[in-house]
C-alpha positions in Angstrom: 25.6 3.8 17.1 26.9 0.9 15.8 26.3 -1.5 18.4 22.7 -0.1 18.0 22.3 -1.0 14.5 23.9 -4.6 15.4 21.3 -5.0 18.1 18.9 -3.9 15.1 20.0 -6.3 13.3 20.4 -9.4 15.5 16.5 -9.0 16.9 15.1 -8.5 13.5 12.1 -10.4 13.2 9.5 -10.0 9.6 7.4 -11.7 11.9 7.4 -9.1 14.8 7.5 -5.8 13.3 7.0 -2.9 15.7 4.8 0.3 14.2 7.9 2.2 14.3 9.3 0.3 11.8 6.1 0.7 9.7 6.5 4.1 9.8 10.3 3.9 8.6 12.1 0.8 7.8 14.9 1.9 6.3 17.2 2.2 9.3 16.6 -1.2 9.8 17.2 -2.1 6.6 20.4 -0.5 6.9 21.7 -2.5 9.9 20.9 -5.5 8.2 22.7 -4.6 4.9 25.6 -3.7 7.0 26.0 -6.1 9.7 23.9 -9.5 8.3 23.0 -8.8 4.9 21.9 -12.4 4.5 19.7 -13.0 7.6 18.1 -16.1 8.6 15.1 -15.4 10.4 13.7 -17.7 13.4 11.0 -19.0 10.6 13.8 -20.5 8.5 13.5 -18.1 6.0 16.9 -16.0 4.7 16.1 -12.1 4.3 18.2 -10.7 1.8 18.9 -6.7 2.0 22.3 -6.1 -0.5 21.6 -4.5 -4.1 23.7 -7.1 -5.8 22.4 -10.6 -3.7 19.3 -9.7 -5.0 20.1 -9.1 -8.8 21.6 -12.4 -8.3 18.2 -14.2 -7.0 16.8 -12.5 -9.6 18.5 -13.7 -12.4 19.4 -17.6 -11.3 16.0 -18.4 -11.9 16.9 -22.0 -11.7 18.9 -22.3 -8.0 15.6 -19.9 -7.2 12.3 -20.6 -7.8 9.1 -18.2 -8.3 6.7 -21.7 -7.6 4.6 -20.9 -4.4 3.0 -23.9 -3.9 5.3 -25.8 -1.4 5.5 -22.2 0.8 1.6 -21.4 0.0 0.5 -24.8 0.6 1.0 -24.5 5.0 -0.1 -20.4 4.4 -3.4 -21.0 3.0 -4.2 -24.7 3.1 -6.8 -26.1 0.3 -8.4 -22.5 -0.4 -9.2 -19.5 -2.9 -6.3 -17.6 -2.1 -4.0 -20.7 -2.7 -5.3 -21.6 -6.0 -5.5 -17.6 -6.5 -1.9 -17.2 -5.8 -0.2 -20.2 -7.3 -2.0 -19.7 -10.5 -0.8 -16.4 -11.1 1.9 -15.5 -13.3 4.0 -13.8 -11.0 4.0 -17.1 -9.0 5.4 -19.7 -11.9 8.7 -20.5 -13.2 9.0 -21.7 -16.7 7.7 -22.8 -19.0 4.3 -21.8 -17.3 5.7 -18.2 -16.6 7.1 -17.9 -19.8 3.3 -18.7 -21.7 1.7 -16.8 -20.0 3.7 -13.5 -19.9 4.1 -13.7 -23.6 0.1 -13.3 -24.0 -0.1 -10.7 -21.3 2.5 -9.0 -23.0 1.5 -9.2 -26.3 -1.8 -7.0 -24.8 0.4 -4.5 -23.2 2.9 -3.8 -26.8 4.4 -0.5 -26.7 1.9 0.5 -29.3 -1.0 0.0 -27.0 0.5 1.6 -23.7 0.8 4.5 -25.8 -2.5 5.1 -27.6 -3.9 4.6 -23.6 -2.1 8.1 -23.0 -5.1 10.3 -24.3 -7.2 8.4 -22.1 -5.4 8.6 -18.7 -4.6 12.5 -19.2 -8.6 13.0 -19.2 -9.3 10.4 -16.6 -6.1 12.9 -14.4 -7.5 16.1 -15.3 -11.2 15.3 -14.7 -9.7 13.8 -10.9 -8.0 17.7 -10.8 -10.6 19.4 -11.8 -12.8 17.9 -8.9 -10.6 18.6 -6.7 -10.4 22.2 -7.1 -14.2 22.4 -7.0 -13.6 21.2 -3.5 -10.7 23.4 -2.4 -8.8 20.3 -1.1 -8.5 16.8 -1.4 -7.5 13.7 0.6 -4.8 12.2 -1.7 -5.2 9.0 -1.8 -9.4 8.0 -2.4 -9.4 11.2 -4.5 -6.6 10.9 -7.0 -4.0 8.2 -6.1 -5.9 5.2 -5.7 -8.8 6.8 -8.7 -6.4 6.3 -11.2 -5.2 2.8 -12.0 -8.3 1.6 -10.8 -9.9 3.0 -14.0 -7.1 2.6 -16.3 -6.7 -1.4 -15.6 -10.9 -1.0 -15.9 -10.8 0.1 -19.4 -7.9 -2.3 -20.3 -10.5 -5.0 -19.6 -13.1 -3.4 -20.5 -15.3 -3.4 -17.2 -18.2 -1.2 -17.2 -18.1 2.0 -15.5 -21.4 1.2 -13.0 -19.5 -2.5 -12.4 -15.6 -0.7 -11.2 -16.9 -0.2 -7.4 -16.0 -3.6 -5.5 -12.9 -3.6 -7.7 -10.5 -1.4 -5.2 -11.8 -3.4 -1.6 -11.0 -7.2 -3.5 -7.5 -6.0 -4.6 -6.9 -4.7 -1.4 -7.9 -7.6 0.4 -6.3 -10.6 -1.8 -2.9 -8.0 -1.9 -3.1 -7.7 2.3 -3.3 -11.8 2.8 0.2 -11.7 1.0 1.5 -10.1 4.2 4.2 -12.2 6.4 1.9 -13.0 9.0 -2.1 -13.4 8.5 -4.6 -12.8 10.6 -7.7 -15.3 10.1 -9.7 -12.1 9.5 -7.5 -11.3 6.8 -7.5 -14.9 5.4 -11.1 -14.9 5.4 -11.6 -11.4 3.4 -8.5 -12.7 1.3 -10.6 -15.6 0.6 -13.8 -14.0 0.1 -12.4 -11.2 -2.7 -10.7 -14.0 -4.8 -14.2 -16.1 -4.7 -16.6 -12.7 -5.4 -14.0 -11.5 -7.9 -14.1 -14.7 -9.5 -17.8 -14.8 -9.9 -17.6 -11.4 -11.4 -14.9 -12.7 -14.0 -16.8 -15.6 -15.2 -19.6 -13.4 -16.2 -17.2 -10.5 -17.7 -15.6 -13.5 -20.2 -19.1 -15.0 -20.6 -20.3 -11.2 -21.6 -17.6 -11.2 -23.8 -17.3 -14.3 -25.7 -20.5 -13.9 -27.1 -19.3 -9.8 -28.2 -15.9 -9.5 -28.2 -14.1 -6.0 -28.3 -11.5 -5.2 -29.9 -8.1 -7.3 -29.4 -5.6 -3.7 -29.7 -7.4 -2.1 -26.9 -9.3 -4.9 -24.9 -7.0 -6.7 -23.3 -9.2 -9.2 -21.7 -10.3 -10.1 -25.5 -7.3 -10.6 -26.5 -6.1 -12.9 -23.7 -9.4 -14.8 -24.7 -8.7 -14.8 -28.3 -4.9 -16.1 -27.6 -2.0 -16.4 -30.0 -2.3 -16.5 -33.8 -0.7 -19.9 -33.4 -3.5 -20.8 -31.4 -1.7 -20.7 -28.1 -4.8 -19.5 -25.2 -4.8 -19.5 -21.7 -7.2 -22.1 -19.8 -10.2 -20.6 -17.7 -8.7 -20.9 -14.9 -6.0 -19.2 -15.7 -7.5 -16.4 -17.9 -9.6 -15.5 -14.4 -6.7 -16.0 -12.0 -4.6 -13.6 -14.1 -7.2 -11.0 -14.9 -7.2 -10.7 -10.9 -3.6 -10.7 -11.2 -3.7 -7.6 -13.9 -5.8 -5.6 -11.4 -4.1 -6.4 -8.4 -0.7 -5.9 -9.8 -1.4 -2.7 -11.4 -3.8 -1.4 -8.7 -2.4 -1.0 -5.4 1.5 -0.2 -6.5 1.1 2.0 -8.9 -1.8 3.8 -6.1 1.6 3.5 -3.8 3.6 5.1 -6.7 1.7 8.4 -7.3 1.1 8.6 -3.5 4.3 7.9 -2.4 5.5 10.2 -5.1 3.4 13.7 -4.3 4.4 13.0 -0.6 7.8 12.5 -0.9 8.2 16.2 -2.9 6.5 17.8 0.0 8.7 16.4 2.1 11.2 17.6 -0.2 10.3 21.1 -1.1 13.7 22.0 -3.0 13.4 18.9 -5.5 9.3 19.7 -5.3 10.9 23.6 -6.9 13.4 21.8 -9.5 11.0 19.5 -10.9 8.2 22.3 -11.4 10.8 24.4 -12.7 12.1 21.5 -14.9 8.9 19.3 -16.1 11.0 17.8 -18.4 12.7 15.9 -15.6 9.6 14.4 -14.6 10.9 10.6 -15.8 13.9 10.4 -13.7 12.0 11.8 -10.8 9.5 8.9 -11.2 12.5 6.7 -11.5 13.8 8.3 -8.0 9.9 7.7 -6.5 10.2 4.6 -7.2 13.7 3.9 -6.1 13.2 6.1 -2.6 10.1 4.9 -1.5 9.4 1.1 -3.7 5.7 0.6 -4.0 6.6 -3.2 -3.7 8.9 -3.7 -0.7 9.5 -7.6 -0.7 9.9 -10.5 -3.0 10.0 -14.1 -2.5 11.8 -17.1 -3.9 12.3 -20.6 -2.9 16.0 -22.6 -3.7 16.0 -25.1 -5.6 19.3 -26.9 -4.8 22.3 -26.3 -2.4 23.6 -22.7 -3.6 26.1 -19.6 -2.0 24.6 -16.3 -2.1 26.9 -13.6 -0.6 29.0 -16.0 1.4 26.0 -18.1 3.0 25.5 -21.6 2.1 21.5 -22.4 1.5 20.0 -25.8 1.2 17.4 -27.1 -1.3 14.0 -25.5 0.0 14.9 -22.7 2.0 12.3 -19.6 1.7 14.2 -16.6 0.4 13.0 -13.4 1.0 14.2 -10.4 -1.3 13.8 -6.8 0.4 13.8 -4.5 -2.5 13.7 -1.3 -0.2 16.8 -2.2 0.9 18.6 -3.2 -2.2 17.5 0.2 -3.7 19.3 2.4 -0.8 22.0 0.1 -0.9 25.1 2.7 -1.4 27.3 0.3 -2.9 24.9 1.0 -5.9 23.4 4.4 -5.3 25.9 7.0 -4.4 24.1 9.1 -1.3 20.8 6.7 -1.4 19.2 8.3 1.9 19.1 11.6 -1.0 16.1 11.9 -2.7 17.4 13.3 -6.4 14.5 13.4 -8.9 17.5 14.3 -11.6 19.2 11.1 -10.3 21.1 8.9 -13.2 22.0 6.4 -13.5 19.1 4.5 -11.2 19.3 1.0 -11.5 16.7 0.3 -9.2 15.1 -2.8 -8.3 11.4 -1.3 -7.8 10.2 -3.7 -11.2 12.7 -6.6 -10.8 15.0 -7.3 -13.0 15.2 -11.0 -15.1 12.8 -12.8 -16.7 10.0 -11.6 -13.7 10.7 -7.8 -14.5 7.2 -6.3 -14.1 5.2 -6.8 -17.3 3.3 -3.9 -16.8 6.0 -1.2 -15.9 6.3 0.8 -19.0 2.1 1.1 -17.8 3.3 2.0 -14.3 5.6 4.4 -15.5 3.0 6.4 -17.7 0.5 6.4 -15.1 2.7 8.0 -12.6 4.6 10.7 -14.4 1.0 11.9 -15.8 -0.8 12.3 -12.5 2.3 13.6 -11.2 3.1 16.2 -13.7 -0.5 17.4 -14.4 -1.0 17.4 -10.2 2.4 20.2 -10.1 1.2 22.4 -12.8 -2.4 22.4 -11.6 -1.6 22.8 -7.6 1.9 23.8 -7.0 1.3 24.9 -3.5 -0.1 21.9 -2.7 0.9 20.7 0.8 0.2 17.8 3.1 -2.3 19.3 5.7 -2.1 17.0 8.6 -1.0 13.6 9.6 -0.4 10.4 7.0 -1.7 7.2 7.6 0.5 4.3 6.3 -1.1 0.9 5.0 0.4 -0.8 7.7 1.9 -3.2 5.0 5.6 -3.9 4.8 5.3 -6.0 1.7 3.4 -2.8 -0.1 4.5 0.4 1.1 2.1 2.9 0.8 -0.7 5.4 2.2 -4.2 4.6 3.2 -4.7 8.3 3.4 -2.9 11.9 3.1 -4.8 14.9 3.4 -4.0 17.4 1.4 -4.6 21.3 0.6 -4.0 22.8 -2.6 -3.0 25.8 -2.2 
């Protein structure tokens, strides 16, 4: 077995992944935390797998760069997703980073991520309510993937007859983010950021001219700025309202559909936490530990620096595999065990530093809402034939589970 997992290991290849490891990664994850936990790949880049290498990254912010234009600039050449993806705030260091995650979260306060939770436990219950007019449900188009679609709608106020492309464009600027592109994805990549763009500009047009109301429209308030008159340019005040959506969309799908799966492949932690509701925040914790929504981050060294006993030069591509880090047992005692009472969990799922999600505590709400509410409506619920993955190893998710109820 071992010279299995070191065979695993040494013909590792991000990109040449086989379906099976698709399907489950973590055993290969597993050989490379144990036998080359900092692995260069043929491509140059170094894929990281240990809990505490990637805190590290993390948190050295200046040996390790979040800039994407040098590694972006070969991906994409001269073209939407390019000035899409390097505009972003989850793609800039700081100061850049730091400006524009103080407006961003100045519209997600602690105050507003609250008085959202009336909202989302109607939008939930109306989702259930359909689906027991039906009998059953497919899991993901019905409930997963309905849900932060409309809540990251109403934070910017879209109209309700304008939400429909919003899903397909996140999906396909998210999917050209994968380690090897397809010109087919490219193009759609390409296509989404340009369409969603020309949405965008007539959405801030709209509502310059009526603006709502800064506590609850986000998209006013990153127009209105700072009090200290500190605003976002156009460009990026589109770039990042894409960003909102696509960062809150497709994880946060992952999340609550990862989530309900992972129970019924549980059934005895499925029992505890319908027994114990109260324990639905850890379990959410332990969802997003057990199966991360988010599988891989990226970085880019700045200077000559040792990470777990490996010497990297300036400009090597770093690749951070937080479904790794967050079965990594030197951190997570019995991490193959899903535990929805687990505590501590210190789990990498949002980050950690000054690039911790800005939207978790969001995330966070979202999921143990449509989680809950899903138990106490159907608890017989049960997966009713076979999953299909996303075939994404950067996003780990479902394209679609169907589902009885019980």
């Amino acid at each position: 077995m071992n010279a299995d997992a070191k065979e695993l290991a040494a013909s590792f290849d991000l990109a040449k992944l086989t379906s099976g490891f698709y399907d489950d990664p973590y055993p290969t994850y597993r050989a490379l935390r144990e036998n080359e936990p900092v692995k260069r790949l043929a491509s140059g880049t170094v894929f990281l797998t240990r809990y505490d290498d990637l805190v590290t990254t993390y948190k050295n912010t200046k040996s390790f760069s979040s800039d994407k234009k040098r590694e972006f600039a070969p991906k994409y050449g001269d073209t939407p997703l390019y000035e899409h993806h390097t505009t972003s705030l989850v793609f800039n260091d700081p100061p850049a980073h730091t400006r524009v995650r103080r407006l961003i979260m100045g519209a997600l306060s602690p105050r507003a991520i609250a008085g959202m939770e009336g909202d989302i436990v109607k939008l939930v219950d109306g989702l259930l309510d359909a689906i027991a007019a039906r009998g059953s449900c497919e899991l993901i188009e019905d409930f997963a993937a309905s849900i932060p679609i409309e809540v990251i709608g109403n934070l910017l106020d879209v109209p309700h007859e304008e939400r429909a492309p919003l899903r397909d464009w996140s999906l396909a600027i998210l999917g050209a983010l994968e380690p090897v592109v397809s010109p087919e994805v490219a193009a759609r990549g390409n296509k989404a950021v340009t369409d969603f763009l020309a949405y965008l500009a007539t959405l801030v047009a709209r509502r310059r001219q009526k603006p709502g109301s800064p506590d609850r429209d986000v998209l006013t308030r990153l127009i209105q700025g700072e009090e200290n008159g500190e605003r976002l340019t156009e460009k990026e005040l589109l770039h990042n309202c894409i960003f909102l959506l696509n960062a809150g969309h497709e994880t946060t799908t992952n999340l609550i559909g990862n989530g309900l799966v992972a129970l019924h492949r549980n059934p005895d932690q499925k029992q505890r936490l319908i027994g114990n509701p109260d324990m639905i925040k850890t379990a959410v914790e332990e969802i997003l530990r057990y199966e991360s929504s988010n599988q891989l981050g990226n970085r880019m060294t700045t200077e000559t620096v040792e990470l777990g006993g490996v010497m990297l030069e300036a400009g090597t591509s770093v690749t951070l595999c937080i479904g790794a880090a967050n079965r990594d047992p030197a951190q997570f005692p019995d991490p193959e065990r899903f535990d929805v009472a687990r505590t501590p969990n210190r789990h990498l799922a949002f980050a950690t530093g000054a690039h911790q999600c800005a939207g978790m505590a969001l995330a966070r709400l979202e999921g143990a809402i449509a989680i809950s509410r899903f138990l106490a409506r159907f608890p017989g619920y049960a997966v009713s034939g076979q999953p299909v993955r996303g075939g994404r190893v950067r996003f780990r998710g479902f394209l679609s589970v169907p589902c009885s109820i019980g």
